[in-house]
N, C-alpha and C positions, 0 to 999 in steps of 0.2 A: 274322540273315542278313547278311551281308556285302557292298558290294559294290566289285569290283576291279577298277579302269582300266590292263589292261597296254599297254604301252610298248613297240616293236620299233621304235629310232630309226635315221632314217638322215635323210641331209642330202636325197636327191632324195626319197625313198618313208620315210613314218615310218606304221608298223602301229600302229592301239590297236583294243582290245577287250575288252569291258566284261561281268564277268559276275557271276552272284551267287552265292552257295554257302554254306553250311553243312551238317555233319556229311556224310553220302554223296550230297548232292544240287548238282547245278548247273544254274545255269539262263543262257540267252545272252542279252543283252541289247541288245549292238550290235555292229558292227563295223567295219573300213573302214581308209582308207588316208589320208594328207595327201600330198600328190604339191606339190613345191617348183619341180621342175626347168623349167627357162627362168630362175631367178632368178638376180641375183647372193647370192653368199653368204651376206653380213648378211641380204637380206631372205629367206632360205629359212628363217633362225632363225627369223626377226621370226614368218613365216606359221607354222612350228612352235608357236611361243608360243603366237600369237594362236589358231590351231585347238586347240588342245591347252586353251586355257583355255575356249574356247565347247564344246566336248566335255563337259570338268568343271561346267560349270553348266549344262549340260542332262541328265547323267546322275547329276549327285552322287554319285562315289563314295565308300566311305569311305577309299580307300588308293590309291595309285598305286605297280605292279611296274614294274621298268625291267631293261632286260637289260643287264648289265656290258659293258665293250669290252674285245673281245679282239685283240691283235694278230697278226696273222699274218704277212704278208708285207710288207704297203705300211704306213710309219711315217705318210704324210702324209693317208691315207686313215683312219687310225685316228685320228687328231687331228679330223679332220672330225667324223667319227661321236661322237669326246667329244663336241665343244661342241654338236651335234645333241641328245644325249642330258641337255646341260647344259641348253638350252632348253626341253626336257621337263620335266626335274626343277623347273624356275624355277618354267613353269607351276602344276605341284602344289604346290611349295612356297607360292607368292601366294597359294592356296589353303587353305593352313593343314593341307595332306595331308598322313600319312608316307610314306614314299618308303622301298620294299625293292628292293632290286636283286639279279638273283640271274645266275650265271653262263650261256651255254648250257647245261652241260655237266649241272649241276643242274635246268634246265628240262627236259633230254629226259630225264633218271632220273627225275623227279617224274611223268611222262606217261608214258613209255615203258617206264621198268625197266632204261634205258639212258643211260649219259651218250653214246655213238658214235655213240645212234641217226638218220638222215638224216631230212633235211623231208619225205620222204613218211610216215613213220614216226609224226612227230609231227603234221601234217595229220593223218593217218587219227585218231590218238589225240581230237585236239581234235572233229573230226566226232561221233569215236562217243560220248566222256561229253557232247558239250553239244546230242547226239541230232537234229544239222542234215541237212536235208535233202541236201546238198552242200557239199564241200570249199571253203572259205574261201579266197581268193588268201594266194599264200605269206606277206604281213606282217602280215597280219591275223590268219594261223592262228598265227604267231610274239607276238603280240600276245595272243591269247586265249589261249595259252598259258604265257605269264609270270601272267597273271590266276590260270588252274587252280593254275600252281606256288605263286604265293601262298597260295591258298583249302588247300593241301594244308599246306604248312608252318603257318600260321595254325590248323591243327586237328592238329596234331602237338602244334605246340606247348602246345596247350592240354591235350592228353591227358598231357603229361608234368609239366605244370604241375599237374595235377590229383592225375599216381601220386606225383610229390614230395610236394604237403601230406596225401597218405594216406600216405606210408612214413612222412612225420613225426609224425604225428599219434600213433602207435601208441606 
């Protein structure tokens, strides 16, 4: 069983959520929010770091998912959210963790069946496979969500890993 520290960064509010999975099962481990905002800048990393690494040594996961940066409108807001997501990765990385990063667009087809699909869509998703009693705040449910995406690709992969050394074997 595996288990997965996802990563929803952001410089004021950074999601993680922690869960465990193997073959058609998940299970929820934790979840929550690091809230920076009042700081200046550097130290909103510093406290991303520093949370992000007290998180990994109290949950030991085996892997940490990170959502890629997407750009849309604001250049300078996207730079933020890098170096946000660059102090996440540090974190896991000090750790000796791999680090998957997966797009939005492949989170909400992984959960949803949809890359278009909206955060109510994927909230409801995460609610129902990780069987909670109630919807998760929006970073957190983005958070345990890059987690499921993982746990999903991570058993993909292995299914194909498996029909490759039977197509060769024969």
């Amino acid at each position: 069983m595996s288990r997965i520290l996802g990563i929803d960064p952001g410089s004021r509010i950074t999601g993680y959520g922690v869960v465990e999975g193997s073959a058609q099962r998940f299970r929820y481990v934790a979840s929550g929010v690091i809230r920076t905002a009042g700081a200046d800048f550097p130290d909103r990393l510093r406290i991303i770091f520093q949370d992000l690494d007290r998180i990994i040594g109290e949950y030991q996961p085996d892997a940490l998912s990170v959502e890629q940066v997407h750009v849309r409108h604001n250049v300078a807001s996207a730079l933020k959210l890098g170096q946000a997501r660059g102090a996440a990765i540090c974190a896991g990385a000090n750790r000796g963790l791999p680090v998957h990063e997966y797009t939005p667009a492949v989170v909400k087809q992984a959960l949803v069946g949809s890359g278009n699909a909206d955060k109510a869509q994927v909230q409801y998703m995460v609610r129902l496979l990780l069987e909670l009693e109630r919807t998760p705040p929006e970073d957190a449910a983005d958070a345990l969500a890059l987690a499921l995406c993982h746990l999903n690709q991570e058993r993909l992969s292995g299914r194909l890993a498996r029909a490759a050394t039977t197509q060769w074997a024969r």
